[in-house]
N, C-alpha and C positions, 0 to 999 in steps of 0.2 A: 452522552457522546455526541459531538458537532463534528456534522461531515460536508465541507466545502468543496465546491471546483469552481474552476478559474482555467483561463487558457492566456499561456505564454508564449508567444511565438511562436503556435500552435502546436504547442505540448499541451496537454490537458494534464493540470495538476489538480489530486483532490487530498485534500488537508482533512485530518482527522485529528479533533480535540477530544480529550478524557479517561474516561475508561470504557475498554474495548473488553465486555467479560458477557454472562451467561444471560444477565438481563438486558445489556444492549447488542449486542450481536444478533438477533435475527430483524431487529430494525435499519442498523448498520449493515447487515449483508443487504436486503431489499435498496439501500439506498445504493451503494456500490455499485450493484449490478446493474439499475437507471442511470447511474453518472457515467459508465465506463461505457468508453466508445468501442465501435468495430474494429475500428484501424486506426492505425499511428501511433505517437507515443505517450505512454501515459506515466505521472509521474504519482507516489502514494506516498506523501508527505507526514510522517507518523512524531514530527517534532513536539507537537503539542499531546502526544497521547500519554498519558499518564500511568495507566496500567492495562497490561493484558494477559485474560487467561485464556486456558487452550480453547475455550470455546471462540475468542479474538483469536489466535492460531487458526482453528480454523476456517474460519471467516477472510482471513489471506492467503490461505488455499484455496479457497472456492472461486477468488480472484485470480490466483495465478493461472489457475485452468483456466478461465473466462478468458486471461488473456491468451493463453496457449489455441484455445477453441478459434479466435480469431485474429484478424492480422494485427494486434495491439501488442505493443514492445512495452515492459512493466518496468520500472527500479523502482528501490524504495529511499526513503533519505531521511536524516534527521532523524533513525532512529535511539529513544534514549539508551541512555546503560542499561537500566534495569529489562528494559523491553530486547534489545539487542541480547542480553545474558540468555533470556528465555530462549528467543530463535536459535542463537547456537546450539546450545545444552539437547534442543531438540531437532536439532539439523535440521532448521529451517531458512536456515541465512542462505545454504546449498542451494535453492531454489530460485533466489533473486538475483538482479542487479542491486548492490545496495552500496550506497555510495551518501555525501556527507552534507550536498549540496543538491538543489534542482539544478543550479547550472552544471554541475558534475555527473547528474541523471541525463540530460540531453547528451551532454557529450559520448556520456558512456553508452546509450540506445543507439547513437547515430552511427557508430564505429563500425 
C-alpha cells in the first residue's frame, strides 16, 4: 500500500494505492496518523485502493476519530465498488463525508 499527500488549495489530500488488509495496515495507520493535520480539511482519496479488509475498516476508524479529536473536517472520495459495497454492508459509509470527487470533498467540508 502507497500513501500520498499533497496539498490543494489548502486541502490536504492523501491518496492511498493497493491493498488496505491485515499486513499493511499497522504501517498504513502510523503513516496516516503523521500526514493528517490538526485542522482544516482533509481529503482521503481511496481511488487507487484496491482492496480492503476490516483490519483497513479499521484503520478508517482510527482516522475518523483523529479527525473527530481535532479541528480536521474528513470526506472520502473515489471510493471503488468493491470497497464502497464493504463500507455499506458494515455501515460504515454512516460515518463519512463521501463524495466522487476531491473537488466535491471541498465543496461538501466547506458547507
Amino acid at each position: 500500500m502507497e500513501v500520498r499527500r499533497s496539498v490543494r488549495g489548502g486541502v490536504t489530500v492523501i491518496a492511498m494505492g493497493g491493498r488496505l488488509d491485515s499486513e499493511t495496515a499497522p504501517r498504513v495507520q502510523q503513516e496516516l496518523e503523521a500526514l493528517f493535520p490538526d485542522e482544516g480539511l482533509v481529503v482521503l482519496d481511496l481511488s487507487e485502493t484496491t482492496y480492503m479488509s476490516s483490519a483497513g475498516l479499521r484503520v478508517l476508524l482510527l482516522i475518523y476519530r483523529q479527525a473527530q479529536r481535532s479541528a480536521a473536517r474528513l470526506a472520502l472520495t473515489g471510493l471503488p465498488p468493491d470497497v464502497r459495497e464493504i463500507m455499506d454492508a458494515t455501515g460504515f459509509l454512516g460515518f463519512f463525508t463521501v463524495v466522487e470527487s476531491v473537488e466535491e470533498a471541498v465543496e461538501a467540508l466547506t458547507v
